[in-house]
C-alpha positions in Angstrom: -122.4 -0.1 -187.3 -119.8 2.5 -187.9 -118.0 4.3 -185.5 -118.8 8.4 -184.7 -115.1 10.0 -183.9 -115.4 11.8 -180.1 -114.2 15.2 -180.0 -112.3 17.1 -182.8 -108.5 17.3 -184.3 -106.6 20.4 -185.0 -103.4 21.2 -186.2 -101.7 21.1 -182.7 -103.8 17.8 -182.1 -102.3 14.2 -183.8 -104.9 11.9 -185.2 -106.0 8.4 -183.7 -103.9 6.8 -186.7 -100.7 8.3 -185.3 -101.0 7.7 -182.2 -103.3 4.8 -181.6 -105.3 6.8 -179.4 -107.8 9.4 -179.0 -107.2 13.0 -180.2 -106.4 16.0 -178.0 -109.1 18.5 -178.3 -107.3 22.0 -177.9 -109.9 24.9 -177.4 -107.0 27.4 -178.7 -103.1 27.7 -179.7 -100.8 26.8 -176.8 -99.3 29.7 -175.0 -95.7 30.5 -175.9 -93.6 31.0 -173.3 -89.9 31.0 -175.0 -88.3 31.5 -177.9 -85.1 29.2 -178.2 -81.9 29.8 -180.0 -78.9 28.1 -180.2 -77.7 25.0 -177.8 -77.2 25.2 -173.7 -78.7 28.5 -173.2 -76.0 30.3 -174.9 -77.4 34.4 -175.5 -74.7 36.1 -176.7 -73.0 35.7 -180.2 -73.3 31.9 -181.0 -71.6 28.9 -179.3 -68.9 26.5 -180.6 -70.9 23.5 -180.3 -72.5 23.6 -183.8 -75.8 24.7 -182.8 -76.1 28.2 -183.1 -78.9 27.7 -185.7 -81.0 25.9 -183.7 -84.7 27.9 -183.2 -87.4 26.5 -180.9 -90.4 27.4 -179.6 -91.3 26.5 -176.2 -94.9 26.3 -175.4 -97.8 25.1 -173.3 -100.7 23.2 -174.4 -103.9 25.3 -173.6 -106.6 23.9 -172.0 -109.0 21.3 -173.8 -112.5 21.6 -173.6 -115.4 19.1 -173.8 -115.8 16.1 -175.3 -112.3 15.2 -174.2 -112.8 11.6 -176.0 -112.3 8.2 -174.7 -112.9 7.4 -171.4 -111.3 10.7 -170.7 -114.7 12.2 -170.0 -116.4 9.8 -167.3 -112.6 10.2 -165.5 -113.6 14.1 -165.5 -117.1 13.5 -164.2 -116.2 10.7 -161.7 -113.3 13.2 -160.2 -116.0 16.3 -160.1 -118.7 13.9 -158.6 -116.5 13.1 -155.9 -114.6 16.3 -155.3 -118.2 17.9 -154.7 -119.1 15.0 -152.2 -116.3 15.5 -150.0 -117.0 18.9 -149.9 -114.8 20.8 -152.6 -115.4 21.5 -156.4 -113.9 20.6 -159.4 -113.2 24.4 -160.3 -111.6 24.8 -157.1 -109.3 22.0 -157.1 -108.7 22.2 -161.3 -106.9 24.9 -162.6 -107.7 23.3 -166.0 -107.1 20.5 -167.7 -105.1 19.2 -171.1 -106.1 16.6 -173.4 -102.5 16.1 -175.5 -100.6 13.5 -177.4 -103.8 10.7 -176.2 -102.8 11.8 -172.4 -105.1 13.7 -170.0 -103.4 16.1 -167.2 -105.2 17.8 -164.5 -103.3 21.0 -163.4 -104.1 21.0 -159.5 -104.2 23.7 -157.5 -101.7 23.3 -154.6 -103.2 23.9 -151.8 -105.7 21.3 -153.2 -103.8 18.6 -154.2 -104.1 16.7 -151.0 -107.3 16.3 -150.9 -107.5 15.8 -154.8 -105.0 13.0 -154.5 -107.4 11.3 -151.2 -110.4 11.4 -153.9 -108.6 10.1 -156.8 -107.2 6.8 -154.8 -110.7 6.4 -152.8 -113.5 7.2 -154.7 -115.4 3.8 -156.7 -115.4 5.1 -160.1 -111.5 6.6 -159.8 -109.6 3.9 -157.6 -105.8 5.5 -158.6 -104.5 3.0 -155.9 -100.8 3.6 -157.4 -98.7 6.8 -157.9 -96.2 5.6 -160.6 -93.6 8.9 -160.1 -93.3 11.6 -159.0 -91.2 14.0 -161.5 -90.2 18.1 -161.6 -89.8 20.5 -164.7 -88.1 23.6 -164.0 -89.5 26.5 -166.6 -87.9 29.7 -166.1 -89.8 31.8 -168.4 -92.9 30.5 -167.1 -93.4 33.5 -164.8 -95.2 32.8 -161.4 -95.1 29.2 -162.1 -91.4 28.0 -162.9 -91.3 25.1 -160.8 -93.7 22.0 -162.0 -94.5 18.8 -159.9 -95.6 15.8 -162.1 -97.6 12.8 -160.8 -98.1 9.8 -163.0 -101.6 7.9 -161.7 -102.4 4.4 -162.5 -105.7 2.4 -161.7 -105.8 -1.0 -161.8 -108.8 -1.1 -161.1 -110.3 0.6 -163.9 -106.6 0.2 -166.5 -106.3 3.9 -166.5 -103.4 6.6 -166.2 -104.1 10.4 -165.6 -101.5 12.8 -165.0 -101.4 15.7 -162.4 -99.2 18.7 -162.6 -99.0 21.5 -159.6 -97.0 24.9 -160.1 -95.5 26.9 -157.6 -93.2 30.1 -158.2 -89.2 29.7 -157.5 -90.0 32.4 -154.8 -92.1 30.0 -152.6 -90.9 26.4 -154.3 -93.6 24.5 -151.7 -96.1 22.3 -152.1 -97.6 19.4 -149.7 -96.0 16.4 -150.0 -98.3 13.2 -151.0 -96.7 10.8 -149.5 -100.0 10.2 -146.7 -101.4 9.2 -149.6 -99.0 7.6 -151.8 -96.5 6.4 -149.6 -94.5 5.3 -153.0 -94.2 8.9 -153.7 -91.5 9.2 -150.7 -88.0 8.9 -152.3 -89.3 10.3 -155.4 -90.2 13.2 -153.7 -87.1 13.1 -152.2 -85.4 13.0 -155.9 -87.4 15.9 -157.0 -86.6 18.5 -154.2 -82.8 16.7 -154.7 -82.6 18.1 -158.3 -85.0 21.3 -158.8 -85.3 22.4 -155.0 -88.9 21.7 -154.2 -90.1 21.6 -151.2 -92.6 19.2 -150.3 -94.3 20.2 -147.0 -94.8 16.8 -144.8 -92.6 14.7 -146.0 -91.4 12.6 -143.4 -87.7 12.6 -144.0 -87.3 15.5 -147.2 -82.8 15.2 -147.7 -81.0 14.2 -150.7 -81.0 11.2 -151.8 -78.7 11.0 -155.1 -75.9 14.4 -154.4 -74.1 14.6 -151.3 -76.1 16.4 -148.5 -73.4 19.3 -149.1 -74.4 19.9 -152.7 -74.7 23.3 -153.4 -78.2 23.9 -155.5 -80.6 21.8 -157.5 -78.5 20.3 -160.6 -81.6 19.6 -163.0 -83.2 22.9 -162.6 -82.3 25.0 -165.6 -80.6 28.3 -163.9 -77.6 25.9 -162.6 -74.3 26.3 -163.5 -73.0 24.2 -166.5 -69.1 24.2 -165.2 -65.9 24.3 -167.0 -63.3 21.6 -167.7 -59.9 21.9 -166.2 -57.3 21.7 -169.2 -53.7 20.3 -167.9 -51.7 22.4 -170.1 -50.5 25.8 -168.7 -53.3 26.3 -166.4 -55.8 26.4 -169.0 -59.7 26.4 -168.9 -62.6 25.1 -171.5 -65.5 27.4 -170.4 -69.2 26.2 -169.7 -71.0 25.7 -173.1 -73.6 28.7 -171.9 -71.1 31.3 -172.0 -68.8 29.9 -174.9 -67.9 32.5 -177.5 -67.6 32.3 -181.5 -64.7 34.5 -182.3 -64.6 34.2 -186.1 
């Protein structure tokens, strides 16, 4: 009996060949939120490193929308089942959710996440009994949402791996800390407010835990100063590659 493909591809989408996987079903084009030229945020008239040529285009994958494919779909229904029995709702808790590159994110509301995390870890048909990392992006552009906390979910129970992601502005950089629930989420929580400055509201013990507790700022987040290099030779100076000039 042949097999009858789940779900569609599109163009933004990779095929089960290439990936050895199920497609991502993408209900519409990702949203753009950058257009990148050049090399180390340089925005002025080219750098010297050679890659003033470079054009990317940053962008988001928008929401997927049903069949999701695999076993991507009784994950969905299993997490709305038991979000509605302990009293929320999928909608509430789900901002929305990805299907990209064979990988399923949920995007969880913050003030949520607790309580989605409780579900994911208890609940029969879910049993994510281990958070494998805990992991921050930093997207300036992305306005009202620049700071992003990543959770990587295995069951062994079931063999499966979801991802969560929760925003929160660089104005109010909080969100609860797991770590009640996933107590392996503690130094890598720690790591993550260490490098891109959020704060993770719980946490038993939230300092630094890779630069000196007098570090000034958040080294991975991408607004932080690149430095210069000290040249021995008449007091001279190689400036950051972000603010390099081309003088041709």
């Amino acid at each position: 009996m042949s097999e009858t493909p789940i779900g569609r591809t599109d163009e933004t989408s990779p095929s089960k060949d290439e990936i050895g996987n199920v497609p991502a079903t993408t209900a519409a084009e990702p949203e753009v939120i950058e257009l990148r030229r050049g090399m180390f945020g340089q925005h002025d008239t080219g750098d010297t490193s050679g890659y003033n040529g470079l054009v990317r285009t940053i962008t988001m994958p928008a929401p997927s929308e049903r069949p999701f494919g695999g076993e991507f779909d009784a994950v969905a229904d299993a997490l709305m089942t038991a979000l509605g029995a302990a009293g929320s709702s999928f909608g509430a808790a789900v901002e929305k959710t990805v299907v990209d590159r064979g990988e399923i994110t949920f995007f969880v509301r913050r003030e949520q996440l607790i309580e989605t995390c409780r579900v994911l870890r208890d609940d029969p048909d879910l049993r994510f009994e281990l958070c494998a990392s805990v992991s921050g992006v930093h997207f300036p552009q992305d306005a009202g949402r620049e700071l992003h906390s990543v959770y990587h979910l295995l069951s062994i129970t079931h063999n499966r791996r979801v991802r969560l992601e929760v925003t929160c502005p660089d104005d109010d950089p909080h969100i609860p800390s797991v770590v009640e629930v996933y107590p392996t989420a503690d130094w890598q929580e720690r790591e993550t407010w260490d490098f891109f400055g959020i704060v993770y509201d719980g946490h038993p013990a939230l300092t630094r835990i890779e630069m000196p507790d007098d570090w000034p700022g958040h080294p991975q987040r991408k607004d932080y100063p690149l430095g210069g290099i000290d040249v021995e030779y008449k007091g001279a100076v190689i400036p950051p590659p972000d603010v390099r000039r081309s003088y041709n």
